[in-house]
N, C-alpha and C positions, 0 to 999 in steps of 0.2 A: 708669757713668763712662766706659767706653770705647763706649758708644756717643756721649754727647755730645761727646767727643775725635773720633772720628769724624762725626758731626755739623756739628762746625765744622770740620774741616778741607774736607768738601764744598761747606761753604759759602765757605769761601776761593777753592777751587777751581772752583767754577763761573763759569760764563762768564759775562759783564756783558753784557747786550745793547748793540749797539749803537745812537747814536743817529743817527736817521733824518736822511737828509739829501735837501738839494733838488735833481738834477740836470735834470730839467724841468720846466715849467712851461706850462700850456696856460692862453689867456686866450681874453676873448670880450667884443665891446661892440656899443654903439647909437651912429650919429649919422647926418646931415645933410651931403649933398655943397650946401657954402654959394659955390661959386664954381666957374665951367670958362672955360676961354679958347682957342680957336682962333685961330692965327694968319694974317696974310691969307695967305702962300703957304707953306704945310706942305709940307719936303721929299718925304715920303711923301701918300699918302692918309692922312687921319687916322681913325680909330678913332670913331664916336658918343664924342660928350661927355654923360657924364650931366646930367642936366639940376638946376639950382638948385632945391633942394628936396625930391627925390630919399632917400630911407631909405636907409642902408647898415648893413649889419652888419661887425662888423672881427672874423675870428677866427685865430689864431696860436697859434705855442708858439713856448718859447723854450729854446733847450738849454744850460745850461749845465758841462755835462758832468762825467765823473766827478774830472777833476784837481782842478777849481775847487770843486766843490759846497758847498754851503752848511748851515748845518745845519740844521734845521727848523724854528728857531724865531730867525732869523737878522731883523736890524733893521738896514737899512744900506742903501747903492750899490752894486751890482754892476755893474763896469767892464768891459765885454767886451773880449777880448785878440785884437788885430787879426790878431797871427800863427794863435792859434787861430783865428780866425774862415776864415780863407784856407785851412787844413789842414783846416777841418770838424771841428777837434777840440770849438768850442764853433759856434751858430748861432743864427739864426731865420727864421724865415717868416711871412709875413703876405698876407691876403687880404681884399680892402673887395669884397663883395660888393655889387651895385647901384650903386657906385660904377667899376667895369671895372680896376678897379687890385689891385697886389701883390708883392710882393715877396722873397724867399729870399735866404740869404746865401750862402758858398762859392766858392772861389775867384774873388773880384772884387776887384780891385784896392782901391778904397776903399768902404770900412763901418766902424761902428761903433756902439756904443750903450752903452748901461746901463737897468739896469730897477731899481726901488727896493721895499723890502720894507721888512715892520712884523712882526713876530711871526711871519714867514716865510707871509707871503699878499703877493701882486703889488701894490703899488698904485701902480705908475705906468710908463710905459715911454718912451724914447727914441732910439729906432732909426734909423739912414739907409743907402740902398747907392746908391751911384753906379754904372752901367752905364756910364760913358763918355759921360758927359756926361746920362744920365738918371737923375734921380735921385724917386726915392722914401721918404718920411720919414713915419714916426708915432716923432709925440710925446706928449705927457700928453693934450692935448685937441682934438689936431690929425691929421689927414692930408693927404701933398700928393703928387702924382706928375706928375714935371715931366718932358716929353719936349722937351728942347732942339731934335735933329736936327728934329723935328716940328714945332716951334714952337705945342704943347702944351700945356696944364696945368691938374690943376682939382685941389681937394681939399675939405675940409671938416672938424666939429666930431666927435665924439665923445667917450664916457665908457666907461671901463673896470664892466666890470659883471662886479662880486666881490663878493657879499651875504654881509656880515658874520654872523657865527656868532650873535650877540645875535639880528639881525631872524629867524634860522632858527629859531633857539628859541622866539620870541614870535611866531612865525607857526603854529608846530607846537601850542602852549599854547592858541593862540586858536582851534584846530581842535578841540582837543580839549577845551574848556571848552563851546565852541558846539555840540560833539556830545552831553557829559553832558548837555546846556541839553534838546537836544531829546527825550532818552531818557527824561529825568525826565518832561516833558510827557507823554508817551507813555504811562507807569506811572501816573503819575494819573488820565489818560481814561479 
């Protein structure tokens, strides 16, 4: 008897794990630089414009730190908090490879974004920073990086590339169906 008194009282007493939460977030996508523009007299030298057609890859994280965090199985908009953003308490960065564009946040006057979840997986992002007048934005299906002072600007399509847990499981099933497939063969010969 006194052991199940004790028993449950350990069980009282033990500690609940906690539950897991989101404070960042690494993403990674495919698209298509679909437009560049040079303008006729660019204050600077301009930079090669990638060219129309062009492959880029987009990869980034996004920090949403530890005040804000999310839980891990969170469904919703997360609104990033512009004060945080300036103090680096919350951020992000992004970089369009192939495309010559990029962009990090921290102490810049204006930015902001929000990124949107489903069962606490990325699915979609809406980010922009202004540099004083340069401004750089990924959105859901888009990127652009606009150099004013330059008279500047090209961007283009992409898609967020987060393979859902079902396609991981019926890719890993179909590896290992088509491995039996072969092994059996094998045993027969």
């Amino acid at each position: 008897m006194r052991a199940m008194i004790l028993g449950g009282i350990l069980l009282v007493l033990a500690p609940v794990p906690a539950a897991a939460l989101i404070q960042t977030v690494a993403f990674h996508g495919i698209g298509r630089v679909t437009y560049n523009h040079i303008g006729a007299e660019p204050e600077f030298p301009p930079p090669i414009a990638p060219v129309v057609g062009t492959p880029v890859t987009i990869t980034g994280s996004l920090l949403i730190g530890p005040d804000a965090a999310l839980p891990d199985n969170f469904t919703g908009n997360f609104q990033f908090d512009v004060g945080a953003l300036f103090y680096r308490e919350q951020g992000y960065r992004w970089t369009v490879a192939g495309g010559r564009s990029g962009a990090s946040s921290g102490m810049v006057p204006y930015q902001g974004g929000s990124a949107s979840f489903v069962a606490g997986r990325l699915t979609g992002i809406d980010l922009f920073v202004d540099y004083d007048g340069d401004i750089e934005v990924l959105g859901r299906n888009t990127w652009q990086a606009i150099y004013n002072r330059q008279d500047i600007d090209w961007g283009g399509t992409w898609a967020l590339s987060v393979p859902e847990p079902s396609s991981w499981a019926l890719m890993i099933a179909g590896f290992g169906l088509g491995g039996l497939r072969l092994r059996s063969r094998r045993i027969a010969a």
